[in-house]
FIKOL-921053 format. One line per field, with one value per residue: residue in one letter; x, y, z of N, C-alpha, C in turn. Coordinates in Angstrom, 2 decimals, m for minus. Example, Ala and Ser with C-alpha at 12.3 -4.5 7.8 and 13.67 -1.06 7.14 Angstrom:
! FIKOL-921053
residuo <- [A / S]
nx <- [13.19 / 12.85]
ny <- [m5.69 / m2.25]
nz <- [7.80 / 7.08]
cax <- [12.30 / 13.67]
cay <- [m4.50 / m1.06]
caz <- [7.80 / 7.14]
cx <- [13.20 / 12.90]
cy <- [m3.30 / 0.03]
cz <- [7.80 / 7.87]
This chain:
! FIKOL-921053
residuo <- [X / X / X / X / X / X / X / X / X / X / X / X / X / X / X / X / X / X / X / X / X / X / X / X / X / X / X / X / X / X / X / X / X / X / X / X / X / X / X / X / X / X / X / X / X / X / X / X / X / X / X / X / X / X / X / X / X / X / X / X / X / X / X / X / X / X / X / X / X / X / X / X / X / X / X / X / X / X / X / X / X / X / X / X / X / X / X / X / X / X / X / X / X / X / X / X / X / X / X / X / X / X / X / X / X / X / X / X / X / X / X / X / X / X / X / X / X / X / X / X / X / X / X / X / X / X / X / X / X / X / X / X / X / X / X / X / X / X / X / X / X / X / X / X / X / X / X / X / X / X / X / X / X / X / X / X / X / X / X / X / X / X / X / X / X / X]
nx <- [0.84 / 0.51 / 2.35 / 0.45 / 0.75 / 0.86 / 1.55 / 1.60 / 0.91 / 2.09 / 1.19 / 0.73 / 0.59 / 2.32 / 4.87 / 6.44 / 6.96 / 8.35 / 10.76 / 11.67 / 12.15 / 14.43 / 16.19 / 17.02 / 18.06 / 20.11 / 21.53 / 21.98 / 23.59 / 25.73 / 26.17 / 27.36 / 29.81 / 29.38 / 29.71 / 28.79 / 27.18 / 23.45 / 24.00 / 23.35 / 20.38 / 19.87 / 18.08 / 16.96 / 13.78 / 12.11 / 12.20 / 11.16 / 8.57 / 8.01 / 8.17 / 5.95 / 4.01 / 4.14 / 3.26 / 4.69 / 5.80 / 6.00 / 4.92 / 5.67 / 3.58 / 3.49 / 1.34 / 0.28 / 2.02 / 4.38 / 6.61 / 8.88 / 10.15 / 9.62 / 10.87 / 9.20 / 9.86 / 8.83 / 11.01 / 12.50 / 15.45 / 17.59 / 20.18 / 20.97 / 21.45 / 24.17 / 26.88 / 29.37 / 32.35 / 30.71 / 27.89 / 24.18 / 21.79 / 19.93 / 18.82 / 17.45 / 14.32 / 11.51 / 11.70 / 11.78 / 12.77 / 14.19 / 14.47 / 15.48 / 15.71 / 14.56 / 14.28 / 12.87 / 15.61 / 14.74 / 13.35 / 13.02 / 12.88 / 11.87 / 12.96 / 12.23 / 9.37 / 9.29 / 9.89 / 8.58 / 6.59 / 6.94 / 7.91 / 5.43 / 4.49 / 6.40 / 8.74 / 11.52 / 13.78 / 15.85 / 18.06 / 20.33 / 23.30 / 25.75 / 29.05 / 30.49 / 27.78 / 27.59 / 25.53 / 23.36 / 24.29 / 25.07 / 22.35 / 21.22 / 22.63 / 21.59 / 18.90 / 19.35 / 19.88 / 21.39 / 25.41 / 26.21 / 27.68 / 29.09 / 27.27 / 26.80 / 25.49 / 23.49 / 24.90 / 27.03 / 28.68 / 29.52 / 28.08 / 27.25 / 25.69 / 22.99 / 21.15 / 17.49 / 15.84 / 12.85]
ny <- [m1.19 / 1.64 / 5.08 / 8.00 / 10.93 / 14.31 / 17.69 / 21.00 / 24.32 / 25.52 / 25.89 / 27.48 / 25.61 / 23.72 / 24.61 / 23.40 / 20.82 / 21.63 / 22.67 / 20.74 / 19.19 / 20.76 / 20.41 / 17.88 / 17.99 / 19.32 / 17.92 / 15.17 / 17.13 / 17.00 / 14.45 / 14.20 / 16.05 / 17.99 / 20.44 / 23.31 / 24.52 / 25.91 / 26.32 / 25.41 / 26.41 / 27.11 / 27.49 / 30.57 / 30.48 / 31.79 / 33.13 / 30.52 / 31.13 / 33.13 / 32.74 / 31.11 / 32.61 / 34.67 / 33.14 / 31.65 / 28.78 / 25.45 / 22.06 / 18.77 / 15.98 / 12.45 / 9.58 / 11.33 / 12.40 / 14.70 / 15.30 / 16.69 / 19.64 / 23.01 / 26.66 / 28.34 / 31.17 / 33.69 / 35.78 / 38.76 / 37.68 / 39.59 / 38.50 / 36.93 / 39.15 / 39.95 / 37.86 / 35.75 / 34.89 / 33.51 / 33.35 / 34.10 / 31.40 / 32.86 / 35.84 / 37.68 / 36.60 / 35.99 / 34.47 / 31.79 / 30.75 / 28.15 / 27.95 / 26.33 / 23.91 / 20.81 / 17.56 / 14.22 / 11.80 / 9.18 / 9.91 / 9.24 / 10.96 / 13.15 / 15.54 / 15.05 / 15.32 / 17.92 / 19.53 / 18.55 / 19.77 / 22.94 / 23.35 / 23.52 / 25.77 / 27.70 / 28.08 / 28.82 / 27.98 / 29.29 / 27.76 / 27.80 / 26.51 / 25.49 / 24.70 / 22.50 / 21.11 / 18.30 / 16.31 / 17.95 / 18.87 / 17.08 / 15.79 / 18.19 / 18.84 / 15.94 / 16.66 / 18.06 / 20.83 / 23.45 / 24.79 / 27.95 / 29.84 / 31.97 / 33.16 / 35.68 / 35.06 / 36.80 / 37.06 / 37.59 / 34.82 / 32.80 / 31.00 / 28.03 / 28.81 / 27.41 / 27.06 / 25.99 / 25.96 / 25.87]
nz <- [0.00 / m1.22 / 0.20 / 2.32 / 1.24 / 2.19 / 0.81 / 2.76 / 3.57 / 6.17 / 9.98 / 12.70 / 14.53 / 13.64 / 14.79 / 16.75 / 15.89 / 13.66 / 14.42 / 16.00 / 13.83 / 12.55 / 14.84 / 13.79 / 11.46 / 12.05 / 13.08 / 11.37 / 9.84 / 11.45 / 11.39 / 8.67 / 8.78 / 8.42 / 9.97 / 10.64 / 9.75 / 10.66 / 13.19 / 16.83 / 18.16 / 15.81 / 12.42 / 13.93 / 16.33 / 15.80 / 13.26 / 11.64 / 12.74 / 11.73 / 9.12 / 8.83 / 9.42 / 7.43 / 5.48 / 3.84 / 4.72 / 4.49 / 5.29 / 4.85 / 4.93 / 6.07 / 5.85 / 8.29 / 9.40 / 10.11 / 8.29 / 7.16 / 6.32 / 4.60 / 4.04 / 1.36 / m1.09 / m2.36 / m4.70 / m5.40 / m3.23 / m0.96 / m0.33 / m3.05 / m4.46 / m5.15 / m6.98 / m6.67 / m8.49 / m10.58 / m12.25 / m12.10 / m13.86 / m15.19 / m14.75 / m15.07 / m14.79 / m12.99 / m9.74 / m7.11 / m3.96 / m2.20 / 1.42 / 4.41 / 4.47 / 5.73 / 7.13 / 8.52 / 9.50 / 8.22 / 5.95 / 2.87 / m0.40 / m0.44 / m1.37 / m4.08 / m3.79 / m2.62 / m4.73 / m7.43 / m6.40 / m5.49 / m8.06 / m9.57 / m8.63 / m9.84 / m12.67 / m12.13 / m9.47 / m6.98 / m4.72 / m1.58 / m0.49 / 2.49 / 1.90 / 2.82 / 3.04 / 1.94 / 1.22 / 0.70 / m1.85 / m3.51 / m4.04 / m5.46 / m7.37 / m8.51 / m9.16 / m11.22 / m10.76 / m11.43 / m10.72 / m10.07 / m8.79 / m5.88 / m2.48 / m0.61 / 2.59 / 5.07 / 7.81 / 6.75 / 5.82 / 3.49 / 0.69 / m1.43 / m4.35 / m6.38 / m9.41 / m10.78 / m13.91 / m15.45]
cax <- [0.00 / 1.50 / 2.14 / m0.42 / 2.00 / 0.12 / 2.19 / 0.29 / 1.36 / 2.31 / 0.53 / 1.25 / 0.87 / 2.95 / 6.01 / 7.13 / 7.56 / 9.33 / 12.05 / 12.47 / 13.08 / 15.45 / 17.21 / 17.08 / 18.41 / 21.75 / 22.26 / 22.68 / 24.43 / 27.01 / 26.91 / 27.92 / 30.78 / 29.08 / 29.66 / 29.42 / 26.00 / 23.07 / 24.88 / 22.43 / 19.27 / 19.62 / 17.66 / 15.88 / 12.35 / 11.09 / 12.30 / 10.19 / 7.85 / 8.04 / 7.89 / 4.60 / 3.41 / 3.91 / 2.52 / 5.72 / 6.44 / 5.39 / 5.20 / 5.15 / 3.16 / 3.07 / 0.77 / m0.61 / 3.13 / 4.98 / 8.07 / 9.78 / 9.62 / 11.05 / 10.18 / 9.17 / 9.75 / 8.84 / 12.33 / 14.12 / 16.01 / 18.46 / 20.91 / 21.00 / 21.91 / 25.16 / 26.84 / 30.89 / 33.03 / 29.84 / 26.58 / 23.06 / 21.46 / 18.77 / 18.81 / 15.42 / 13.12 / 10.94 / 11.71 / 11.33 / 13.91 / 13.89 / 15.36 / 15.54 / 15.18 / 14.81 / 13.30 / 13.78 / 16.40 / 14.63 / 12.40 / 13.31 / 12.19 / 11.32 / 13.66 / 11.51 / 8.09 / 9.12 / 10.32 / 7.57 / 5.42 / 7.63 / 8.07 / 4.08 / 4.01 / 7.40 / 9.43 / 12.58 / 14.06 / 17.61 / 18.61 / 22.18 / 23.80 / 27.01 / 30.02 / 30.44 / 26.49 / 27.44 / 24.46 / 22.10 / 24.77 / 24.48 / 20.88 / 20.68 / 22.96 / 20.60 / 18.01 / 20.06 / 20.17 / 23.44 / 25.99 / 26.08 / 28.78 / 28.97 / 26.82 / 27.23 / 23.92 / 23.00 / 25.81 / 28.49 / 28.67 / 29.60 / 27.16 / 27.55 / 23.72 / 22.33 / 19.68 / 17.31 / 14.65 / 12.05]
cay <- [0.00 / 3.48 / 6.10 / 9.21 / 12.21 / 15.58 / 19.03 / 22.05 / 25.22 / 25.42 / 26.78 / 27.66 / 24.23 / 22.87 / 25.04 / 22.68 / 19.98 / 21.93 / 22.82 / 19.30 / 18.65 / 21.46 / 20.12 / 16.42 / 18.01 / 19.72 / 16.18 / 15.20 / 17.21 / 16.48 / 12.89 / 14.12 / 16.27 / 19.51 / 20.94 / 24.55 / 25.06 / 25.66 / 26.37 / 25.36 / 27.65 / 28.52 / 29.00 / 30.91 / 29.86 / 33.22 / 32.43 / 30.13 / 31.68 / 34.61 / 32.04 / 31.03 / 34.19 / 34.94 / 31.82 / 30.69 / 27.94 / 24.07 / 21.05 / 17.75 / 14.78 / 11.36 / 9.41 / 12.02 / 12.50 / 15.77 / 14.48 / 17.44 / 21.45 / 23.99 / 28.04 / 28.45 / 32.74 / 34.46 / 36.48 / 39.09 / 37.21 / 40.01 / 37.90 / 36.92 / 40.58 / 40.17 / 36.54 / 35.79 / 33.53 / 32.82 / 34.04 / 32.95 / 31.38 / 33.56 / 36.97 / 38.22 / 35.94 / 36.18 / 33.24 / 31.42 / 30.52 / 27.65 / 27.91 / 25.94 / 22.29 / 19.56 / 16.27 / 13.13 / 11.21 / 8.09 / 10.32 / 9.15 / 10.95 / 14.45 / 16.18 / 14.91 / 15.80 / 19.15 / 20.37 / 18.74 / 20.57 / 24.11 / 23.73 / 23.99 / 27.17 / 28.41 / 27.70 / 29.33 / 27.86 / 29.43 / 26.84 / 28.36 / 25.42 / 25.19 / 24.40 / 20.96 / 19.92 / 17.05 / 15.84 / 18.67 / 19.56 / 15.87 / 16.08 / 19.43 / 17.82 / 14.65 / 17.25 / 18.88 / 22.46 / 24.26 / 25.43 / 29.48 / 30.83 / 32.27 / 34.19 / 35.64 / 35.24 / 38.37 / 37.29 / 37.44 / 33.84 / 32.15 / 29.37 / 27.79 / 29.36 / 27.18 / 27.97 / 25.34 / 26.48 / 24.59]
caz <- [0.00 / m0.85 / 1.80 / 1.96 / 1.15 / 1.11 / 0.83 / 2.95 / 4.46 / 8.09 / 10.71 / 13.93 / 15.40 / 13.57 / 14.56 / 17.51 / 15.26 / 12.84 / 15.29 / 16.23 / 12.01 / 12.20 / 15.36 / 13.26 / 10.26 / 12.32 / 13.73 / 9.97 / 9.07 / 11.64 / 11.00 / 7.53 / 8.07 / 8.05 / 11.48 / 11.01 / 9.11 / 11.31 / 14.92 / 17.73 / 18.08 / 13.92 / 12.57 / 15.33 / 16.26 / 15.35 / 11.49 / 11.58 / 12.86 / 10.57 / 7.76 / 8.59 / 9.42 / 5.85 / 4.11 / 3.52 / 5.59 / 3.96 / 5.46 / 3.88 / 5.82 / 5.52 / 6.81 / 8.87 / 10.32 / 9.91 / 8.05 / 6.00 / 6.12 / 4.30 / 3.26 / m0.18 / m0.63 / m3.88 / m5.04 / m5.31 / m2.44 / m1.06 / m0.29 / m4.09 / m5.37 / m5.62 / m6.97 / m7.03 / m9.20 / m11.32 / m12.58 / m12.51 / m15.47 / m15.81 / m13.87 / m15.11 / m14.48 / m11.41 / m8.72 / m5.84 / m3.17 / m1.03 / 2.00 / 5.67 / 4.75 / 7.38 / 7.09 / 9.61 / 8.87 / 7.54 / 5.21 / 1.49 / m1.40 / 0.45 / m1.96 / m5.03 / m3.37 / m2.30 / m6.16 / m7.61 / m5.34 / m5.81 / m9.76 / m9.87 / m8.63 / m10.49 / m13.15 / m11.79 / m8.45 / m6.60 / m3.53 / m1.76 / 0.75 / 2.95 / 1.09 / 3.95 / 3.16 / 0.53 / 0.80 / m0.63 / m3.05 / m4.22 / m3.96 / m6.44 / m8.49 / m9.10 / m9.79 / m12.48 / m10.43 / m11.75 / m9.72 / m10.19 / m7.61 / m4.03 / m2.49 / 0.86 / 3.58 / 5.77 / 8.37 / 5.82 / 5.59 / 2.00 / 0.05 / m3.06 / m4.76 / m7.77 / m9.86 / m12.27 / m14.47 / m16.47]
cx <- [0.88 / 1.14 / 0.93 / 0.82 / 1.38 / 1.68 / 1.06 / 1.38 / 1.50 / 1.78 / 1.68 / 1.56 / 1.51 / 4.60 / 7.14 / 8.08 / 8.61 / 11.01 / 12.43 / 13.10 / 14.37 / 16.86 / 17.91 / 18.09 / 19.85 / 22.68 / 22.83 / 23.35 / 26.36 / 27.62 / 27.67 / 29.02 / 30.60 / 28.74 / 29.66 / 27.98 / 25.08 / 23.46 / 23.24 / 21.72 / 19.27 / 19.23 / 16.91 / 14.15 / 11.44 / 11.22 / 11.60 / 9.04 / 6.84 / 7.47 / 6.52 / 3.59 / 3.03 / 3.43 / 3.68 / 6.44 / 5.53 / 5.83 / 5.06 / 5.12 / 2.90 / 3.06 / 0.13 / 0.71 / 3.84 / 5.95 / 9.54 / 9.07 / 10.74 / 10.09 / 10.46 / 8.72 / 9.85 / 10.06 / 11.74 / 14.26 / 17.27 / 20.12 / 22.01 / 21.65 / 22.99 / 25.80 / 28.27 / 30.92 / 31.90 / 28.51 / 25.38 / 22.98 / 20.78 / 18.77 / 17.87 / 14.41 / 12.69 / 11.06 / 11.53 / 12.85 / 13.64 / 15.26 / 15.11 / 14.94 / 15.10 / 13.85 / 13.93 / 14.87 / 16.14 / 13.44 / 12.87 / 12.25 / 11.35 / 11.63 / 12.34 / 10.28 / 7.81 / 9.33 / 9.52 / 6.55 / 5.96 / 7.52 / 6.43 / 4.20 / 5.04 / 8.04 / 10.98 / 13.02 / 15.35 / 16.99 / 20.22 / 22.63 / 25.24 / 27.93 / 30.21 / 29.29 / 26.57 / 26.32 / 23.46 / 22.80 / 24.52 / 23.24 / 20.65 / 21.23 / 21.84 / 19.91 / 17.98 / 19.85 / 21.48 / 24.04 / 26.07 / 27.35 / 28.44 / 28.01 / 27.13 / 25.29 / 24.08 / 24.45 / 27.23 / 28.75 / 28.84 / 28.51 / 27.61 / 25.27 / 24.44 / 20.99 / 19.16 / 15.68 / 13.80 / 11.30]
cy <- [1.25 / 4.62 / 7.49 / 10.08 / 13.42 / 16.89 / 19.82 / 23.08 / 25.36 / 26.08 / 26.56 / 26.47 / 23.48 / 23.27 / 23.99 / 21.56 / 20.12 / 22.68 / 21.59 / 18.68 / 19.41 / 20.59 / 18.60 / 16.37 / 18.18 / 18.25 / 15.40 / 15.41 / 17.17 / 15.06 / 13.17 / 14.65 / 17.87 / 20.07 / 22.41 / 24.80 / 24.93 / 25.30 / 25.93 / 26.41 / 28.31 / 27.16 / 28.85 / 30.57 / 31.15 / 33.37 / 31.81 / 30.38 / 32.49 / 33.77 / 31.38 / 31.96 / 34.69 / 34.30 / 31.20 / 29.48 / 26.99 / 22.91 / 19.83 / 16.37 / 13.57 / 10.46 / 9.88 / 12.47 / 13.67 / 15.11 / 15.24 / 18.94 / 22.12 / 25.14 / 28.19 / 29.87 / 32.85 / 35.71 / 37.67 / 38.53 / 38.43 / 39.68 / 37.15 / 37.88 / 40.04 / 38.46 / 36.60 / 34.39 / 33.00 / 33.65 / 33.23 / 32.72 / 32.55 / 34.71 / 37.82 / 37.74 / 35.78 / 34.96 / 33.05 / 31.16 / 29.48 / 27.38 / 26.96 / 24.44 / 21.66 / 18.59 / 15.52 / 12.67 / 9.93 / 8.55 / 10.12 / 10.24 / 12.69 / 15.38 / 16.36 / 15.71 / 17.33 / 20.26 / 20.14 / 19.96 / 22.11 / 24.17 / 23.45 / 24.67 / 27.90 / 27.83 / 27.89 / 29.53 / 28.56 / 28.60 / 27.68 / 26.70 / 25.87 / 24.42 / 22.89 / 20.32 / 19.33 / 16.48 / 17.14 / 19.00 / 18.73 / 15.95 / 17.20 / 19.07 / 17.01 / 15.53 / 18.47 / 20.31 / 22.62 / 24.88 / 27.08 / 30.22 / 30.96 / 33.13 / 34.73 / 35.97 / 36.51 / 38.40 / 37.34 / 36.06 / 33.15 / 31.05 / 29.81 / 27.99 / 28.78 / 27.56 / 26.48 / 26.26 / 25.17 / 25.28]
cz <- [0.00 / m0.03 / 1.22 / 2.19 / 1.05 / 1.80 / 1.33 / 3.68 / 5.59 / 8.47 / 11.95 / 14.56 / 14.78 / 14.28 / 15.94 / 16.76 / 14.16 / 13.36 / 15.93 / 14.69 / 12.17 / 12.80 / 14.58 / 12.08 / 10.53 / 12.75 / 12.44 / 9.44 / 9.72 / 11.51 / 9.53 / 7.09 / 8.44 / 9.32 / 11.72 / 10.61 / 10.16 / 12.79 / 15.63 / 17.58 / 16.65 / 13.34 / 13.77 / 15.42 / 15.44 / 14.17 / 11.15 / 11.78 / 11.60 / 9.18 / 7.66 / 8.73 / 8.34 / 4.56 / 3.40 / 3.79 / 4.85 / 5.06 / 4.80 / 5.28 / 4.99 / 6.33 / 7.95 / 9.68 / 9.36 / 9.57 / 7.50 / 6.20 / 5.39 / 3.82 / 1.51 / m0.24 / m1.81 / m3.59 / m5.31 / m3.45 / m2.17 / m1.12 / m2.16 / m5.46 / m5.75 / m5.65 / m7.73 / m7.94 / m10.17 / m12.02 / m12.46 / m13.57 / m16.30 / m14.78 / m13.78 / m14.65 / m13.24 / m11.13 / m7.63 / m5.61 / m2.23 / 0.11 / 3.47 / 4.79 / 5.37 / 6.99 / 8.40 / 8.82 / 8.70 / 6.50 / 4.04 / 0.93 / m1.47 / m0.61 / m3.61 / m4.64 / m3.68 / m4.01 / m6.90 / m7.47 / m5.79 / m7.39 / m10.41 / m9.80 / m9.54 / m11.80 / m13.41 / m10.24 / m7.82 / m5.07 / m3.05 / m0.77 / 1.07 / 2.04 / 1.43 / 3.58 / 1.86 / m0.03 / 0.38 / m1.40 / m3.84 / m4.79 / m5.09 / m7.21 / m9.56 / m9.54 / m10.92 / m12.09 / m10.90 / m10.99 / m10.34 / m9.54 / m6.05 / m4.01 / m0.62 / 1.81 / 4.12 / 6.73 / 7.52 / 5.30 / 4.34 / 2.18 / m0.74 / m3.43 / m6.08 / m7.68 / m10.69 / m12.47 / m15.37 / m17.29]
């Protein structure tokens, strides 16, 4: 029997659980290597917050179980303005941004769901990640995102920002 999977916007009640994905996701990513992204308490609860506040916050359930979140934010992304060592593909075209991912860590397939789900509403995604998180660079890879360059976050901070379009 195949799992029930629906995609919906977060509310308030979900935001507990989506700070236990987050904390699930940093645990990840130190099993993987990537010990610097996401310090304790980041993001802050009130990011989250904020992100549902604004209709930006998704969750994806299955089986009736919170399994996967992340903010899906219609662009210009400021953070985005400016982009080293590279260029985007497309620099016109209005996009989305997804940012804060977290699933459990026996959630297959989350990655697929959620771009599905995102490349309905858009046809022009930017993702940035930690230089250390192998695994979503892998992951954007498989889903033929292009690498683009650096960009630097609000704290100064470097990512590698791809872009795909459809």
């Amino acid at each position: 029997m195949a799992n029930s999977i629906i995609v919906r916007k977060a509310s308030i009640d979900d935001l507990t659980r989506i700070l236990e994905l987050r904390d699930l996701a940093r645990n990840i990513m130190r099993a993987n290597g990537n010990h610097d992204q996401w310090p304790e308490g980041y993001p802050k609860e009130e990011t989250f917050l904020q992100d549902i506040e604004q209709g930006h916050s998704y969750v994806m359930e299955e089986d009736g179980t919170v399994v996967a979140t992340w903010a899906f934010i219609p662009g210009p992304d400021p953070t985005y303005t400016i982009i080293y060592n590279g260029s985007w593909i497309d620099d016109e075209l209005p996009y989305y941004v997804v940012h804060r991912i977290a699933s459990t860590p026996d959630s297959h397939g989350v990655m697929d769901t959620m771009l599905e789900f995102c490349f309905s509403q858009t046809n022009c995604l930017r993702i940035d990640t930690h230089r250390d998180n192998l695994i979503m660079q892998h992951i954007l890879q498989k889903h033929a995102f292009e690498y683009c360059g650096i960009i630097h976050i609000a704290n100064g901070d470097e990512r590698l920002a791809f872009q795909k379009i459809i």
